[in-house]
C-alpha positions as CSV (number, residue, x, y, z in Angstrom):
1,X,-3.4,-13.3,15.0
2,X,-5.1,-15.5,17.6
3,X,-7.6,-17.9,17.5
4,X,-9.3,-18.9,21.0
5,X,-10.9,-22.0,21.8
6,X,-13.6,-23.3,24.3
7,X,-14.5,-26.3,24.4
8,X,-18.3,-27.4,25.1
9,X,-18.2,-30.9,26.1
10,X,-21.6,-32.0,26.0
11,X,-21.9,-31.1,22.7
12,X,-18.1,-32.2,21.5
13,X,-18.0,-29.1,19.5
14,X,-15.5,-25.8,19.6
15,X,-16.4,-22.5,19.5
16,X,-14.1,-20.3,18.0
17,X,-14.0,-16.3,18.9
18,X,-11.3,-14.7,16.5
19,X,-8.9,-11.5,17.5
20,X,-6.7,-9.8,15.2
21,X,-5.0,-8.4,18.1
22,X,-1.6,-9.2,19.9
23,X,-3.0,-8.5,23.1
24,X,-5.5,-11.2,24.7
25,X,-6.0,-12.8,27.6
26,X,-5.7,-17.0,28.3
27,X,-9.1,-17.0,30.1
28,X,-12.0,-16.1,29.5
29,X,-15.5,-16.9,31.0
30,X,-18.6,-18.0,29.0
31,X,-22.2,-18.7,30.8
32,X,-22.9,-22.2,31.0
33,X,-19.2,-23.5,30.7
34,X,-16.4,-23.6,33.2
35,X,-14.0,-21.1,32.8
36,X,-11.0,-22.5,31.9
37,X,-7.2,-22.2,30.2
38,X,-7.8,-22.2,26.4
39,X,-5.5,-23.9,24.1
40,X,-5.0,-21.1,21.6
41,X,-3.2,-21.9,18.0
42,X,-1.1,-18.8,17.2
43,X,-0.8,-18.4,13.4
44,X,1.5,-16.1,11.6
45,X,-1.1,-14.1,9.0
46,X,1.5,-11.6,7.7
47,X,3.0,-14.2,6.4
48,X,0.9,-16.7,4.9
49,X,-0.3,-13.3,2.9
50,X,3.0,-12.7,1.3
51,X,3.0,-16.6,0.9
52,X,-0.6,-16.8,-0.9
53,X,-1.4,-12.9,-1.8
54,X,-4.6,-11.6,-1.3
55,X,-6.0,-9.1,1.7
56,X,-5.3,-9.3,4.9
57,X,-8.5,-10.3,6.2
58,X,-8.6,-13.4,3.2
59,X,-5.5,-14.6,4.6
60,X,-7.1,-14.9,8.2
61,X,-10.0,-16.7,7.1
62,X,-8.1,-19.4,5.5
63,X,-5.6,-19.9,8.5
64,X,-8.5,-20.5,10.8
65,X,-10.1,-22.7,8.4
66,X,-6.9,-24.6,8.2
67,X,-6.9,-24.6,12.2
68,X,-10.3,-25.8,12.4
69,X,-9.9,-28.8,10.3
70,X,-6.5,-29.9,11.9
71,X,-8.6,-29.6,15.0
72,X,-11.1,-32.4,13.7
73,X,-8.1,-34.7,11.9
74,X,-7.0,-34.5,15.3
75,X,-10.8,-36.1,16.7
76,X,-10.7,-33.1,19.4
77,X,-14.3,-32.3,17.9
78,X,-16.9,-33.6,15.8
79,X,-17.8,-30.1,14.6
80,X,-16.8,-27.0,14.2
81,X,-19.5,-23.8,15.1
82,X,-19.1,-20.4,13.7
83,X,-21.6,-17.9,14.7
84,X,-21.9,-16.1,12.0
85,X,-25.6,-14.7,11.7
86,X,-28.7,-13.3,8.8
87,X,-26.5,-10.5,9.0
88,X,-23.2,-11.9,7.9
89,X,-24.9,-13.6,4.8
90,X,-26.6,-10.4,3.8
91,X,-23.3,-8.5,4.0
92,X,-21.5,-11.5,2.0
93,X,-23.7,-11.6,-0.7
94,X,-23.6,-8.0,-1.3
95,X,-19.9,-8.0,-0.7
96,X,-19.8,-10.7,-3.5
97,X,-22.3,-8.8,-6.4
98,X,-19.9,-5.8,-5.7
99,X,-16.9,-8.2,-6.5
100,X,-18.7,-9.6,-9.5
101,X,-18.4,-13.0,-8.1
102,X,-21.1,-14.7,-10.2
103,X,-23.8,-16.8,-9.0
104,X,-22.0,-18.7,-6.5
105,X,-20.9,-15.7,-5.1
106,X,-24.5,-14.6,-4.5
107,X,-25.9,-17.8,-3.0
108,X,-24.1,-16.8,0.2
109,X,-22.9,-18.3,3.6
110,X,-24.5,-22.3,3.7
111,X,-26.1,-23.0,6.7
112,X,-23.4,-26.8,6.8
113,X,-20.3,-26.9,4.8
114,X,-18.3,-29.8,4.2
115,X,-20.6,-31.5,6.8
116,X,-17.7,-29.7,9.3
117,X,-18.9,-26.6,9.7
118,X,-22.2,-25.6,11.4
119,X,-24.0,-22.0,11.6
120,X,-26.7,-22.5,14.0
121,X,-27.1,-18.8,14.1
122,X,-27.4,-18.3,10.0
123,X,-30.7,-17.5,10.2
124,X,-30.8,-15.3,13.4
125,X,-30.2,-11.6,12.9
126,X,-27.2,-9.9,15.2
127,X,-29.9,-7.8,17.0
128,X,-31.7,-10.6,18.0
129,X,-28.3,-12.3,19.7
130,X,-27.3,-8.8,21.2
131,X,-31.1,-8.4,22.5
132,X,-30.4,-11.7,24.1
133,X,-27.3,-11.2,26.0
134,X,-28.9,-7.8,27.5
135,X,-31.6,-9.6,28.6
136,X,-29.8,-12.2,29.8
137,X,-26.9,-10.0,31.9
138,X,-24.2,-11.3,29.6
139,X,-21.1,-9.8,28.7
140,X,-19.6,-10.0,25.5
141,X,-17.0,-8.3,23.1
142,X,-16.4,-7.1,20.1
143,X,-13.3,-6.8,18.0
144,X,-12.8,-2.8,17.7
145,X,-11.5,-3.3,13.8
146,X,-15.4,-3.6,13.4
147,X,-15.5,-0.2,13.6
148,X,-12.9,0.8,10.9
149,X,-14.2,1.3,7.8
150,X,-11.3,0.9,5.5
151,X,-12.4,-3.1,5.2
152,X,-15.4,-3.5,2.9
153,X,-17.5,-5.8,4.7
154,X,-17.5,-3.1,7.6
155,X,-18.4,-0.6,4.9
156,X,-20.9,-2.7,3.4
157,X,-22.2,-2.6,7.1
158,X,-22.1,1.0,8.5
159,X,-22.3,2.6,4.9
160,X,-24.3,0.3,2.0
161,X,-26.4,-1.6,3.7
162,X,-28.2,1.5,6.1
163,X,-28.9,3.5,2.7
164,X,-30.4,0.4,0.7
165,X,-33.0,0.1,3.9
166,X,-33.7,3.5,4.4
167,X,-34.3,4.4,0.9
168,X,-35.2,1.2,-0.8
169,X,-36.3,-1.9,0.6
170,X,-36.4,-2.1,4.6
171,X,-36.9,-6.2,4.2
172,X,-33.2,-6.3,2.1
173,X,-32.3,-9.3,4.4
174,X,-35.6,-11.4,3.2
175,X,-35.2,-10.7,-0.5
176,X,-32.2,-11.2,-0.7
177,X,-32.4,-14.8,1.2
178,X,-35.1,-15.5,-1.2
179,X,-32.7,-14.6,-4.4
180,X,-29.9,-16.6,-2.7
181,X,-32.7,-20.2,-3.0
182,X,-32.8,-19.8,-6.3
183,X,-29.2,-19.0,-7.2
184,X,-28.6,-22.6,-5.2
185,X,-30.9,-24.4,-7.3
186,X,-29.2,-23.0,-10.7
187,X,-25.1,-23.5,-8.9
188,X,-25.9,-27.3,-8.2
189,X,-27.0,-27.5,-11.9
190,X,-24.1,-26.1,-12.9
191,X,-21.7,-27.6,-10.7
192,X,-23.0,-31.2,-11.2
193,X,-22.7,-30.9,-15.2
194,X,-19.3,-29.0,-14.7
195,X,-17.7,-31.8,-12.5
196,X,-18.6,-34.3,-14.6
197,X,-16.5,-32.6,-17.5
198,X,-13.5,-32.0,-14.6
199,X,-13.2,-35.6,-14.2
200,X,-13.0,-36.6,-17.3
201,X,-10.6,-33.5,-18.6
202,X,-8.0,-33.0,-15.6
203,X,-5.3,-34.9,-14.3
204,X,-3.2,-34.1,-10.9
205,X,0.4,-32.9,-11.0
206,X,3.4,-35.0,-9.8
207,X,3.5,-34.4,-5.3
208,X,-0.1,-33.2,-5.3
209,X,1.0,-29.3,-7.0
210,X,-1.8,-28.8,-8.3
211,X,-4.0,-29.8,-11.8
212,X,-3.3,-29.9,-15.4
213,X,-6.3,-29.7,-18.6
214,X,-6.3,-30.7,-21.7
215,X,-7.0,-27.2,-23.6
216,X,-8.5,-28.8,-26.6
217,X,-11.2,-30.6,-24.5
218,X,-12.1,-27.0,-22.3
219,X,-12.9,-25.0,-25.7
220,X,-15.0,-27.6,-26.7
221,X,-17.5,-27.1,-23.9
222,X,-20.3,-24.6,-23.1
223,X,-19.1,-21.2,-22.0
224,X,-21.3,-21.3,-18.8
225,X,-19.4,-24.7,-17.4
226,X,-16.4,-23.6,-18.6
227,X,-16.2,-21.1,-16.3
228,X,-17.8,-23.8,-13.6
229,X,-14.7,-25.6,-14.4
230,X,-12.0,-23.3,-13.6
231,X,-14.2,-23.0,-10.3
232,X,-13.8,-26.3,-9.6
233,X,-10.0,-26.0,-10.0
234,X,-9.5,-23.5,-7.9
235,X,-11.1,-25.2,-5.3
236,X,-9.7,-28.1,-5.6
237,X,-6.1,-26.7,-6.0
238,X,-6.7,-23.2,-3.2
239,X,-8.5,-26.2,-1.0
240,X,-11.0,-24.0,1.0
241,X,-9.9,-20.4,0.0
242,X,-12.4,-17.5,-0.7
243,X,-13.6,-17.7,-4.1
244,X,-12.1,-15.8,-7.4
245,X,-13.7,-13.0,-8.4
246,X,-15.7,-13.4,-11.3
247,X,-13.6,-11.1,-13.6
248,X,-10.3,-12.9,-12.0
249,X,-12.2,-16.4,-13.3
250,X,-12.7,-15.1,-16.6
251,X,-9.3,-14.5,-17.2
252,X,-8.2,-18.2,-16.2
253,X,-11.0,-19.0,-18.6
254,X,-9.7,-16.8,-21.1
255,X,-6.2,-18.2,-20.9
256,X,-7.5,-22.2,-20.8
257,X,-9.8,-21.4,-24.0
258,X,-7.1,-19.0,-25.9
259,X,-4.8,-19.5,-28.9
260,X,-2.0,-18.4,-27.2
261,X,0.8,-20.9,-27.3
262,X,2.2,-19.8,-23.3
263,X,0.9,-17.7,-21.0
264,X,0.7,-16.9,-17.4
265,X,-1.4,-15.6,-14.0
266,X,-0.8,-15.0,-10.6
267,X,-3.8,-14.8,-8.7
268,X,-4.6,-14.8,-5.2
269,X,-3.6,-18.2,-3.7
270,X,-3.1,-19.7,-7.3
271,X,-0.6,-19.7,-10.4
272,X,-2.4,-20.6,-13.8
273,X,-0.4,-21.0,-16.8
274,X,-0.9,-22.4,-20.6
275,X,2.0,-24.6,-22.1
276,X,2.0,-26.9,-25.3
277,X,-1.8,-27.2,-25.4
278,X,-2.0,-27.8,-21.3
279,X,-3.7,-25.8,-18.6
280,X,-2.0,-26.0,-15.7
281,X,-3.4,-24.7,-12.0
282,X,-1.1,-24.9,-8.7
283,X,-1.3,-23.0,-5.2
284,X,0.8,-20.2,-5.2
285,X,3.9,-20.6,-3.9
286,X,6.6,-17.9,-2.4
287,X,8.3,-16.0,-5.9
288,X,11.3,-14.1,-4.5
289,X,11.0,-10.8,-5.2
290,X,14.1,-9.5,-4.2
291,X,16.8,-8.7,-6.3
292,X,20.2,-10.2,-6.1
293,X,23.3,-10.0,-7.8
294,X,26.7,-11.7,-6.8
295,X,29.7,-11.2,-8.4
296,X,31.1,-15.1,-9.7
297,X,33.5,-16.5,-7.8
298,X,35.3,-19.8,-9.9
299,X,37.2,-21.2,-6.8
300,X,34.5,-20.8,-4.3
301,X,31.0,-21.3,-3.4
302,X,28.1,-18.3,-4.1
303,X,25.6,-17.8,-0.8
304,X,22.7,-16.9,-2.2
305,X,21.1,-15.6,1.0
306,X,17.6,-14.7,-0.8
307,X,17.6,-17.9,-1.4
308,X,18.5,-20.1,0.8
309,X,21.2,-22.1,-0.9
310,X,24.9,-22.1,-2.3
311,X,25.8,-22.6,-5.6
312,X,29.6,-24.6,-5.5
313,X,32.0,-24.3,-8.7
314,X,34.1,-27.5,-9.0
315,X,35.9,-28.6,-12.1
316,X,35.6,-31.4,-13.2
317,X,36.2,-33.6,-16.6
318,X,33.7,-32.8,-19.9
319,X,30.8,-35.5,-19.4
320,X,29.6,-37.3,-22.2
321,X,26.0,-36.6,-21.0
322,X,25.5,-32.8,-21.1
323,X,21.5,-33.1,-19.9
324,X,22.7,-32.6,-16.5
325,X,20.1,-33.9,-13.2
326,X,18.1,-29.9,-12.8
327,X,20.7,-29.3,-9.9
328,X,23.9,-28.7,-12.4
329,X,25.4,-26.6,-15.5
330,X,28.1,-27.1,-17.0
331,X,30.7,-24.0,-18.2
332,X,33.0,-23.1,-20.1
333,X,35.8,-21.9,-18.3
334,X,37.2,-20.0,-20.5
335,X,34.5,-18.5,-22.0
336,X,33.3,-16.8,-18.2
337,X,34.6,-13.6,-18.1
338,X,36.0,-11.8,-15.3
339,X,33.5,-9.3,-14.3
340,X,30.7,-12.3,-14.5
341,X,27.7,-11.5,-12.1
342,X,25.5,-14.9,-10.7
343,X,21.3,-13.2,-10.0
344,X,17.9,-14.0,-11.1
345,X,16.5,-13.7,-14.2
346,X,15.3,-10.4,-15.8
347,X,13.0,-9.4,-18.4
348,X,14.3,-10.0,-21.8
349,X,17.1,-11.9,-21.0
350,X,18.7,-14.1,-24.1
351,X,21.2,-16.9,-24.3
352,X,23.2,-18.6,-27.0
353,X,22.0,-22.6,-26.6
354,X,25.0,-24.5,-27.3
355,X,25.4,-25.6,-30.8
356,X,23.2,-22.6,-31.7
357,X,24.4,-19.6,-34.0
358,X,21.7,-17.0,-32.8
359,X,20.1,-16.6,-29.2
360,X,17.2,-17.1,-27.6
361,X,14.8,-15.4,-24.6
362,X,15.9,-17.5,-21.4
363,X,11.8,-17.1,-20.7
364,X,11.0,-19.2,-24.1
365,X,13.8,-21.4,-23.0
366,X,12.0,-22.0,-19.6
367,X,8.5,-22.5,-21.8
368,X,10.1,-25.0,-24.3
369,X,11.6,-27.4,-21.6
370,X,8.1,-27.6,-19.5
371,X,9.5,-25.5,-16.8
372,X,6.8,-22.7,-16.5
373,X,4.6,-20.8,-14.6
374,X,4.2,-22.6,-11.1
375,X,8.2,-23.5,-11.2
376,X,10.2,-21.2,-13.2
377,X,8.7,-18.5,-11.5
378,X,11.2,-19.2,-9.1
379,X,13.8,-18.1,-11.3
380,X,12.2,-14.7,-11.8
């Protein structure tokens, strides 16, 4: 997917037009600016959605997010200007009572965000812009996935939205705007009594992975900033992503604020897990899900190709140390059998820990020892 680029100079600010299509052009011409070669950031969305999870079109907004604020590290622009219109926020704040988003869900598209992001056109309706450019003799065009259905905010457009004016209330836009004021006034309530509570509760994770909680300390607060809380988290942790859904929030609530000893989700863009009274939140990272099974080789090294790395039998004298640094395991020779297989772990599997006269569930193993959720996934 593409994202093109023209800059405005007078205004140091980019304008961004957006095409899920392979096919564009380097040029193209815009009234009032010079036409001129655009620097366009190619980014792979296919992949950053097996990567993160989450629809197609999810995945796309984040990327361009992501290209937009490398844009302004890099001091190329001051701002960045979406044109997204009345309509857009009217078809987001449906889109998000449908999801069950909750009521930051239904406050809608902000006119500034992050003081990076302007919509100078928030409050101007589509027809209005299109009546314009007639008017004006300009040409313009639109993506032709607009037209296909199968997304929702294009349903929400051709299908919902037409009924609900017909039949219901012809000023939707306005009462909905209005609703959207008030929901603002109750979120920044919320979110300034639920931050407080964050900072005092959470703690980061080693390399920036993400955030750990204190369990104890979540229960003991109001079910209303609770689930401001795991909010928070997400944000802080998905850094710009689409918000949860609200049922997909309960459940990290559910998890934080449960008497469950371990547990886990994987949501879209995030990992949540519980462990030994800890909540912990990281991005979600790539979990092979591919098979593989090799057949153990004692004199020579294992390619693990859906992996990416090689596993090399040496041997060696019995340490004194058998704790090992994460990156070695020590066998028994003798006690390997022929047929041996080396592949990832499956459901149910059990050792015998050394020393040990029964087995246990590798899984537990992984729980017991801290590795869990956001790493020993991996393993899965």
């Amino acid at each position: 997917n593409v994202v093109y680029c023209v800059v405005c100079e007078c205004f140091s600010v980019f304008f961004f037009f957006f095409s899920s299509r392979r096919r564009h052009t380097r040029y193209i011409s815009v009234t009032g600016v010079q036409t001129c070669a655009l620097p366009i950031s190619v980014v792979d969305v296919k992949k950053y959605r097996a990567l993160t999870g989450g629809s197609i079109q999810t995945a796309a907004r984040e990327l361009r997010y992501l290209v937009f604020k490398r844009i302004i590290r890099t001091g190329a622009a001051d701002k960045i200007a979406t044109t997204h219109t009345a309509d857009d926020d009217t078809e987001t704040i449906l889109i998000n009572f449908l999801r069950g988003s909750g009521v930051r869900g239904l406050i809608g598209i902000p006119p500034v965000r992050e003081q990076l992001f302007i919509r100078p056109f928030i409050d101007t309706g589509k027809n209005e812009i299109l009546e314009y450019l007639d008017r004006a003799g300009m040409a313009y065009r639109e993506d032709s996935s607009n037209a296909d259905v199968k997304y929702l905010r294009n349903a929400v457009r051709k299908t919902l939205l037409p009924i609900i004016k017909e039949e219901f209330n012809p000023g939707i836009r306005g009462t909905l705007r209005r609703s959207a004021e008030m929901f603002n006034d109750i979120q920044s309530l919320l979110l300034n009594l639920a931050e407080k509570e964050v900072d005092k509760i959470s703690a980061p994770l080693k390399e920036g992975r993400g955030l750990k909680i204190d369990c104890s300390m979540v229960k003991s607060i109001d079910k209303a900033i609770q689930r401001e809380i795991i909010k928070i988290v997400v944000d802080r942790v998905r850094k710009g992503s689409a918000p949860l859904t609200f049922d997909n929030v309960e459940r990290m609530r559910k998890l934080a604020c449960g008497d469950a000893r371990a547990g886990e989700l994987s949501l879209p863009g995030i990992t949540a897990s519980v462990s030994h009274g800890k909540f912990y939140a990281g991005r979600r990272r790539y979990l092979p899900t591919q098979k593989f099974s090799y057949r153990w080789q004692s004199a020579r090294p294992i390619l693990i190709k859906e992996l990416a790395c090689k596993v090399t039998p040496a041997k060696v004298e019995p340490p004194r140390d058998l704790t090992g640094n994460g990156h070695t395991v020590y066998l028994d020779p003798g006690s390997v059998p022929a047929d041996a297989l080396f592949r990832n772990r499956n459901d149910g599997d059990r050792f015998r820990p050394l020393g040990g006269s029964g087995t246990q569930k590798l899984k537990q193993f992984f729980i017991d020892k801290k590795i869990y959720c956001i790493f020993s996934s991996l393993c899965q």
